[in-house]
N, C-alpha and C positions, 0 to 999 in steps of 0.2 A: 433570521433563520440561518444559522453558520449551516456550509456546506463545503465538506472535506473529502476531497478528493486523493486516496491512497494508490498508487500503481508498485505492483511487484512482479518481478518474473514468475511465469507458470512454472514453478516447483515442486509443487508439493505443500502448499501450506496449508496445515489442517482447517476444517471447521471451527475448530476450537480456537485455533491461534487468531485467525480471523476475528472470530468472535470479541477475543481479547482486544485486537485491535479498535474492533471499531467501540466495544466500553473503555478503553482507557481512552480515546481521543474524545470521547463525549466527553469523559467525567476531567478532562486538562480542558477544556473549554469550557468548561463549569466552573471550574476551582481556579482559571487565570484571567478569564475573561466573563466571565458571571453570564454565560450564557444561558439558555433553559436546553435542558437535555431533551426534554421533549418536543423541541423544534430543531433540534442539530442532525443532519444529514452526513452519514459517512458512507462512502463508496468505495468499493475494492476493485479495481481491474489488475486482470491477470495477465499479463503478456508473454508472447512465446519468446523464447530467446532468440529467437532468427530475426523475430522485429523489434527488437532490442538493441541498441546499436553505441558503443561507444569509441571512440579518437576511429572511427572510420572503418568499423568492424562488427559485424554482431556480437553479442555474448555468448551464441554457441560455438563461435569461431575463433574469439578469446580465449574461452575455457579449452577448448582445444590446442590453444598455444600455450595453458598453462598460466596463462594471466589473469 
């Protein structure tokens, strides 16, 4: 039973794209690794951009620099 763990910052991303997400990571786990889509586990966490943090800075405080 594959289990995929997706994280993206709390944006905004629809229902739908979601959605998308998690059938095309089913059906790439199907079609490369012959998994059964009816045991593959995909998860979406949301993160705020304040606990986001990259080279030593959040991503709200990135974006605010413009970077």
């Amino acid at each position: 039973m594959p289990y995929v763990n997706i994280r993206i910052t709390r944006e905004g991303a629809t229902a739908e794209q979601k959605a998308t997400l998690i059938q095309g990571v089913t059906q790439l786990l199907a079609d490369v690794l012959n998994k059964n889509p009816e045991t593959t586990v995909v998860v979406i966490d949301e993160v705020d951009t304040d606990n986001w943090g990259i080279g030593g800075k959040s991503v709200t405080v990135r974006r605010k620099q413009g970077k």
